[in-house]
C-alpha positions as YAML, in Angstrom:
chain: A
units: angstrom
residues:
- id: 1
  name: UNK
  ca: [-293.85, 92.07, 95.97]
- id: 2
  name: UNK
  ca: [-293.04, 89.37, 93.53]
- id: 3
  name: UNK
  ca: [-289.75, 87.49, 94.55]
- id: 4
  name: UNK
  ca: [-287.03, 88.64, 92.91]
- id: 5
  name: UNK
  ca: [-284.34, 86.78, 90.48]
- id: 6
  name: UNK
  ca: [-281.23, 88.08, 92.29]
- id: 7
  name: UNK
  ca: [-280.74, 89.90, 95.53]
- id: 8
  name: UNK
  ca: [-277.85, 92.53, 95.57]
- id: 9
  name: UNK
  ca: [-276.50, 93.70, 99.11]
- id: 10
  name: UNK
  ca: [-274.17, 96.13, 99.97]
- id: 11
  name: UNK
  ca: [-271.66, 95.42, 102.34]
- id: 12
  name: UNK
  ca: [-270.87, 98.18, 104.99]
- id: 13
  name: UNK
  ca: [-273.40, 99.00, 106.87]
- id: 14
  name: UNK
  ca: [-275.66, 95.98, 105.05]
- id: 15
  name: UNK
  ca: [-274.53, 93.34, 106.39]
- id: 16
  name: UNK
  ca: [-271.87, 94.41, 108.48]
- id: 17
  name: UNK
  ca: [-271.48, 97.12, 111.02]
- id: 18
  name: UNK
  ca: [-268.48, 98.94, 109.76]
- id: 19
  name: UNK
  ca: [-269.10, 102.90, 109.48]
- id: 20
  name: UNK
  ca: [-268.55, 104.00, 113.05]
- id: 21
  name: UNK
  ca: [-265.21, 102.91, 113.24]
- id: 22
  name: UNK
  ca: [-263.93, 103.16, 109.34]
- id: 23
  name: UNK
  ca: [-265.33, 106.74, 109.86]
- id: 24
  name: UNK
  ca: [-263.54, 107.54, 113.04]
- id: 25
  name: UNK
  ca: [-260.72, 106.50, 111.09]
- id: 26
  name: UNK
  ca: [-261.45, 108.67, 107.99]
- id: 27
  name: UNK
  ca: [-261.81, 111.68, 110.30]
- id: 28
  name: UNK
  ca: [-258.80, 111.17, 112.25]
- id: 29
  name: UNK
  ca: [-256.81, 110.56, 108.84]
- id: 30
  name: UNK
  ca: [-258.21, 113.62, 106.83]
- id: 31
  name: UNK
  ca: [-257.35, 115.89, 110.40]
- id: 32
  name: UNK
  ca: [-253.48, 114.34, 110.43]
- id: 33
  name: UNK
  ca: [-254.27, 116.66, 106.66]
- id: 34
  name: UNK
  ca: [-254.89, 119.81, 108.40]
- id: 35
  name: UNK
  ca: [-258.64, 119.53, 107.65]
- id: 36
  name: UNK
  ca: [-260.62, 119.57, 111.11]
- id: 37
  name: UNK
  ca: [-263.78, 117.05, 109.71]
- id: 38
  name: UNK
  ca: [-265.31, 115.27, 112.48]
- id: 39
  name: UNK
  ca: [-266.76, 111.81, 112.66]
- id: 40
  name: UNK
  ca: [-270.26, 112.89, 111.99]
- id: 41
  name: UNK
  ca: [-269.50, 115.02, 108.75]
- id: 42
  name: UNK
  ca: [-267.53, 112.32, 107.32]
- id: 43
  name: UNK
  ca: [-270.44, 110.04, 107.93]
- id: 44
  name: UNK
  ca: [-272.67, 112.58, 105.96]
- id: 45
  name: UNK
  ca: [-270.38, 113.40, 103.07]
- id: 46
  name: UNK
  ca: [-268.37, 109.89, 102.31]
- id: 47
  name: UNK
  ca: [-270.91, 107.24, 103.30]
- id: 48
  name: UNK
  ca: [-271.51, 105.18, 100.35]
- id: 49
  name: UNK
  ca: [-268.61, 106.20, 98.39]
- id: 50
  name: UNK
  ca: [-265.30, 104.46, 96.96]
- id: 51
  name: UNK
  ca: [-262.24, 105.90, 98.64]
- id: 52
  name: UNK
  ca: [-260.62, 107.40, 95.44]
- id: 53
  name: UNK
  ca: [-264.52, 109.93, 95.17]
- id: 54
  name: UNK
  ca: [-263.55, 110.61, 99.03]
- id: 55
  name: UNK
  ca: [-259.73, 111.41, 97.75]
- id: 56
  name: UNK
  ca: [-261.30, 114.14, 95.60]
- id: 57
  name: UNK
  ca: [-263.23, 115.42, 97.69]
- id: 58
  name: UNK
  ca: [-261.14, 116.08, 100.54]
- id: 59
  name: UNK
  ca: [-258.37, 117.36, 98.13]
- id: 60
  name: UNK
  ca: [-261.25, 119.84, 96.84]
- id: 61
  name: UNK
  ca: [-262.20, 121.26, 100.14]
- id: 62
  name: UNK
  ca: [-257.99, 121.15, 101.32]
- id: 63
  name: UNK
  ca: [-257.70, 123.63, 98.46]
- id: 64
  name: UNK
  ca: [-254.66, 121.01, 97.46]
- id: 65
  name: UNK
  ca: [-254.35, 117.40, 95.86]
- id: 66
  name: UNK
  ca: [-253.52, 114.56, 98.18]
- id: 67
  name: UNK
  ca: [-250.72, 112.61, 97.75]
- id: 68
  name: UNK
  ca: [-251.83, 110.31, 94.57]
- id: 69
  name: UNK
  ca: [-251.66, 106.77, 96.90]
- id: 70
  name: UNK
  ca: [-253.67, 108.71, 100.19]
- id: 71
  name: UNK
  ca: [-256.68, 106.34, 98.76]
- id: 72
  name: UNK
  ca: [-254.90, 103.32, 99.16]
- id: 73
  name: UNK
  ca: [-253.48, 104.19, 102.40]
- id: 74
  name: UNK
  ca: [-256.78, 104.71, 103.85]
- id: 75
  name: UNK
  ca: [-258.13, 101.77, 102.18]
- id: 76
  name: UNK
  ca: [-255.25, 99.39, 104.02]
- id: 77
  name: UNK
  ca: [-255.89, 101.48, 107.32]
- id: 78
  name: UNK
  ca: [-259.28, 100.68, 107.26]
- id: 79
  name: UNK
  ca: [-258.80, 96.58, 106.76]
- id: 80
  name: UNK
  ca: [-256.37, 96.30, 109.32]
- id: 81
  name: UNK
  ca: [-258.74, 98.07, 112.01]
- id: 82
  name: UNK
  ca: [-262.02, 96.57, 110.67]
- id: 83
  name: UNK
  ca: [-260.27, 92.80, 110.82]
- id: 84
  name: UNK
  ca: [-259.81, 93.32, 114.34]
- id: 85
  name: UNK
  ca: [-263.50, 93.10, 114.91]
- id: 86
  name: UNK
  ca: [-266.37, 93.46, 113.02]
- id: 87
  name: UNK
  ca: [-270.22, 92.34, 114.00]
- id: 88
  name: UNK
  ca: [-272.72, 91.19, 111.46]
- id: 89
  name: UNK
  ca: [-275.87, 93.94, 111.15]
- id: 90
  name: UNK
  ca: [-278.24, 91.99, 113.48]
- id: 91
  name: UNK
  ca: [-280.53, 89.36, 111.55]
- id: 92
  name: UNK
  ca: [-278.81, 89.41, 108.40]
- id: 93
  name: UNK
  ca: [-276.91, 85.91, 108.45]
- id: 94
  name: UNK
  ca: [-280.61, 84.50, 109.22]
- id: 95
  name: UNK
  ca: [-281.66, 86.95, 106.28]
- id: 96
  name: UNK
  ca: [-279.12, 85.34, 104.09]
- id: 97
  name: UNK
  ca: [-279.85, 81.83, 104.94]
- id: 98
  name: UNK
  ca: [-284.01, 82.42, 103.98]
- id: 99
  name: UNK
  ca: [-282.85, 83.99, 100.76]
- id: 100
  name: UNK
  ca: [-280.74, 80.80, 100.26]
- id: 101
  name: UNK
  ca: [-283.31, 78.18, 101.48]
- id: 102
  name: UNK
  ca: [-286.18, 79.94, 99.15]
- id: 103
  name: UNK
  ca: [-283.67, 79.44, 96.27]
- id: 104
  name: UNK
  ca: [-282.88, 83.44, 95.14]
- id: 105
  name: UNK
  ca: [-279.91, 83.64, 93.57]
- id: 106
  name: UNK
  ca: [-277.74, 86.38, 95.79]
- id: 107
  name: UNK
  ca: [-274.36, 88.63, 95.78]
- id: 108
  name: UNK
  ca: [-272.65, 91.29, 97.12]
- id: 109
  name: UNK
  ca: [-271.74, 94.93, 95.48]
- id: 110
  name: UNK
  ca: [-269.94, 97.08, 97.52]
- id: 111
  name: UNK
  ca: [-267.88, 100.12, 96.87]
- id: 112
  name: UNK
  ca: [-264.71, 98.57, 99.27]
- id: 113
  name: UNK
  ca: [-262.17, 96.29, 97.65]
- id: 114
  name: UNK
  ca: [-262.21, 92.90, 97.84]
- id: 115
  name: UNK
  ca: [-259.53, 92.80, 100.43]
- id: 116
  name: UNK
  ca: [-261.73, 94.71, 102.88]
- id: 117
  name: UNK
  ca: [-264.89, 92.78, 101.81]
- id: 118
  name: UNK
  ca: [-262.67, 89.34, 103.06]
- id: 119
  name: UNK
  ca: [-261.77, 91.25, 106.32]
- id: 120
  name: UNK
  ca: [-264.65, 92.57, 107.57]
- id: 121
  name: UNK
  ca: [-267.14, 89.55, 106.42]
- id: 122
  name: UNK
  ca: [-264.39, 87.31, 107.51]
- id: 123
  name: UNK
  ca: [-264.59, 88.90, 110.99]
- id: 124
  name: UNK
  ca: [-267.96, 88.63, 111.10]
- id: 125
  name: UNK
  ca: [-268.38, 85.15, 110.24]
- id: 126
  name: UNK
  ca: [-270.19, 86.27, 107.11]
- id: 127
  name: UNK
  ca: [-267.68, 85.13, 104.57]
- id: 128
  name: UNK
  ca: [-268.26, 81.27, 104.05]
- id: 129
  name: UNK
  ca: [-271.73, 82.18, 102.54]
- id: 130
  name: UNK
  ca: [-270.48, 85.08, 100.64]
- id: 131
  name: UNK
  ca: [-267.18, 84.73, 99.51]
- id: 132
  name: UNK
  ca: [-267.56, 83.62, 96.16]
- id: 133
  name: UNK
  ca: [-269.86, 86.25, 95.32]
- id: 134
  name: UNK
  ca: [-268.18, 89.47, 95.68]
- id: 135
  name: UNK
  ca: [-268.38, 92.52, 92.98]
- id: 136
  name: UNK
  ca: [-265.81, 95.36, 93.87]
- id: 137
  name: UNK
  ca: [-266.40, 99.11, 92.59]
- id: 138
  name: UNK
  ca: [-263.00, 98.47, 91.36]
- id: 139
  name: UNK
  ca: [-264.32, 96.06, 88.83]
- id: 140
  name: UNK
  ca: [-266.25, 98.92, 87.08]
- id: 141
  name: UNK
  ca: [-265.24, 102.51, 85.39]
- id: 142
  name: UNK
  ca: [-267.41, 104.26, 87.79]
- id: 143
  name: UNK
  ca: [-268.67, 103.66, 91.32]
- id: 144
  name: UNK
  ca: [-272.00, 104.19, 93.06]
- id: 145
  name: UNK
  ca: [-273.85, 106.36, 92.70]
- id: 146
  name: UNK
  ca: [-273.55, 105.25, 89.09]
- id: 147
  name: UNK
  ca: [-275.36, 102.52, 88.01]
- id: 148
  name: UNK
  ca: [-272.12, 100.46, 86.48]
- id: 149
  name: UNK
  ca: [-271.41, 98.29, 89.65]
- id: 150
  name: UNK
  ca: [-275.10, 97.15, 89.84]
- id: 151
  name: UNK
  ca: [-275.52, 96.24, 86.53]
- id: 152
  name: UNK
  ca: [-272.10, 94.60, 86.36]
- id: 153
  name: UNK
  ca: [-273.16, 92.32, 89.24]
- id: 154
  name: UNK
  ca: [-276.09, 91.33, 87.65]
- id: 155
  name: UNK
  ca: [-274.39, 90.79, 84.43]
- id: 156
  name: UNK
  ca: [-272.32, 88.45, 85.68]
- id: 157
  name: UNK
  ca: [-274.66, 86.73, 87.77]
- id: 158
  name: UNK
  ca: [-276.84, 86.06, 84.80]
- id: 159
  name: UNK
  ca: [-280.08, 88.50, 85.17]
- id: 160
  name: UNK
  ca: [-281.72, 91.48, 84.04]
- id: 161
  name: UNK
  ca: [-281.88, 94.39, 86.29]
- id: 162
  name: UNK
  ca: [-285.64, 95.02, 86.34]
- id: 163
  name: UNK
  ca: [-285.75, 91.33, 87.95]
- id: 164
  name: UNK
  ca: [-282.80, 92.48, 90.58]
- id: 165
  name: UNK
  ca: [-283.37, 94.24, 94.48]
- id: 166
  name: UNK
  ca: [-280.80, 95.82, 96.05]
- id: 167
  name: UNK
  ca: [-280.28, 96.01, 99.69]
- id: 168
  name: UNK
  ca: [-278.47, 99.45, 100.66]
- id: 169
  name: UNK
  ca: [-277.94, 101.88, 103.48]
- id: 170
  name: UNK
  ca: [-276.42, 104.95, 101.65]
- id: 171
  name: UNK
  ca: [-278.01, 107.77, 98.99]
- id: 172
  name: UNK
  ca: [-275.24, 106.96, 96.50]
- id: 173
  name: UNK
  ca: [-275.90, 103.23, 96.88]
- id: 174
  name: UNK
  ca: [-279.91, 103.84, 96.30]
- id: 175
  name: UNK
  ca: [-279.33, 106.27, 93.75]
- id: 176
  name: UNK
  ca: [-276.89, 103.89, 91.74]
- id: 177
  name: UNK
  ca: [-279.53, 101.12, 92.31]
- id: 178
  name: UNK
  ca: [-282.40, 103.49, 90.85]
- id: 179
  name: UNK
  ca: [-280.35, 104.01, 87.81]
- id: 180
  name: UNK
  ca: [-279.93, 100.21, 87.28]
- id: 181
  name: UNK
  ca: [-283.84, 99.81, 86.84]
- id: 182
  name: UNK
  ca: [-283.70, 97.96, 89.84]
- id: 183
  name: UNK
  ca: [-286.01, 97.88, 93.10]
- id: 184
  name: UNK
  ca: [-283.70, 99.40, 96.09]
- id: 185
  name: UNK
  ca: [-284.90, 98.37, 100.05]
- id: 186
  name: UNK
  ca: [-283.34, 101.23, 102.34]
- id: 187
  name: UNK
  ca: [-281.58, 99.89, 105.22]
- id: 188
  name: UNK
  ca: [-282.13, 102.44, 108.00]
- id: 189
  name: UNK
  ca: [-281.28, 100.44, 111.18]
- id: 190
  name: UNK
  ca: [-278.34, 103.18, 112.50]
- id: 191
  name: UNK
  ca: [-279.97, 106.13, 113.45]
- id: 192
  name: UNK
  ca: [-277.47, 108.34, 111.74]
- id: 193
  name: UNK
  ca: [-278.94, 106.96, 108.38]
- id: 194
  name: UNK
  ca: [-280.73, 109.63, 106.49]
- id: 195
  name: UNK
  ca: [-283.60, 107.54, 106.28]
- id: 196
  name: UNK
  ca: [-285.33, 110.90, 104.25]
- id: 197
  name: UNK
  ca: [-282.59, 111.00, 101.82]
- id: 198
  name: UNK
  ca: [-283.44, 107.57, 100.99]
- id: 199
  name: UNK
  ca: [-287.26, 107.25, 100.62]
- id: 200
  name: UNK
  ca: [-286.45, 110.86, 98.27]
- id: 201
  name: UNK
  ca: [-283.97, 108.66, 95.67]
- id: 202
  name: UNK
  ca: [-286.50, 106.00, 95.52]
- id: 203
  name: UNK
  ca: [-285.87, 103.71, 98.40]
- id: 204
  name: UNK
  ca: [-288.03, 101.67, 100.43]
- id: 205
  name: UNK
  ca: [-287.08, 102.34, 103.87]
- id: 206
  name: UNK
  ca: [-286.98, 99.51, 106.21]
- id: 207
  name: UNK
  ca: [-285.50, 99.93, 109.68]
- id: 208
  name: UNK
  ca: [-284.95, 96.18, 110.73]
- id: 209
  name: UNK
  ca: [-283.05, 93.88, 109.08]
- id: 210
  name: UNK
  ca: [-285.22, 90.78, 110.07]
- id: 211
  name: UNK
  ca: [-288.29, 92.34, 108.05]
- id: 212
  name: UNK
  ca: [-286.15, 91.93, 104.61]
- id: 213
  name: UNK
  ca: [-287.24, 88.31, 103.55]
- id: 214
  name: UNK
  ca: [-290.80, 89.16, 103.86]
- id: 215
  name: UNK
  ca: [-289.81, 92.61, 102.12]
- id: 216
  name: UNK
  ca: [-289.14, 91.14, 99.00]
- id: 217
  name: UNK
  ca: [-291.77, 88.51, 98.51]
- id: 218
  name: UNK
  ca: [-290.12, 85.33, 100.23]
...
């Protein structure tokens, strides 16, 4: 592969390990709802997708609409439990730091706010090479999987999206990168990631993170 002009990574589940426990948390908080959905269904339905797309959902299968703030709730449940601890995904500050040495522009594009973003790559010790390079779903009129986020982040970072790669872990995230024009590496390190579903929307699968700089042509 040619090296790219910008690298794009998602955050949870990217570059830090965040879905077990913000998914315990969903489940426990959609069952205080009177809807029994357990850890692994969350995982399969909401991975990948910004809280207010999880809001409808839920409210769809409740048969009733959620309180209008639930969202936001969840979304401050989640940063207090993730700032408690969070690990890196192993490799990826290495990862980051060969990206930055071989002179590839980089950001992050996450469907979490920026507020979580600081949290849980704050807690991981991620932050100081990140931080200023943060695009939110909630800077866009539509989250993944549409393309808007993507192509917002490279907007602002000054490229073109058929010179862009995007590092993700979920089928909304590779789906919104496909529909950016962009070339979209799979993530598949967890085993609960549906490595299938991504390799179908146009991913290449990779299953360890230190692979990624060779990946994309550094």
């Amino acid at each position: 592969m040619i090296k790219p002009d910008l690298v794009i990574f998602d955050c949870d589940g990217v570059l830090v390990d965040t879905e077990h426990a913000a998914n315990l948390l969903l489940s426990q908080l959609i069952r205080d709802e009177g809807l029994d959905l357990s850890y692994e269904e969350c995982r399969r339905r909401f991975v990948g997708k910004a809280m207010q797309t999880v809001q409808a959902e839920v409210s769809a299968l409740l048969g009733r609409q959620l309180p209008s703030d639930w969202y936001l709730m969840v979304k401050q449940r989640s940063i207090e439990v993730l700032a408690e601890g969070t690990e890196a995904i192993a490799g990826v500050e290495a990862q980051i730091l060969a990206i930055q040495e071989a002179k590839v522009p980089f950001c992050v594009a996450s469907s979490g706010q920026i507020e979580k973003m600081h949290a849980t790559l704050g807690s991981a010790k991620l932050l100081p090479l990140l931080k200023d390079l943060l695009f939110s779903a909630d800077m866009v009129a539509h989250g993944k999987p549409a393309p808007d986020l993507f192509l917002h982040a490279a907007r602002e970072m000054g490229h073109a999206p058929e010179v862009c790669v995007v590092i993700e872990d979920s089928l909304p995230g590779v789906q919104a990168g496909v529909a950016a024009g962009m070339k979209v590496f799979g993530y598949a390190g967890d085993p609960m990631t549906d490595r299938k579903a991504l390799a179908a929307a146009g991913a290449q699968v990779f299953d360890d993170m230190r692979d990624l700089s060779g990946l994309i042509g550094l």
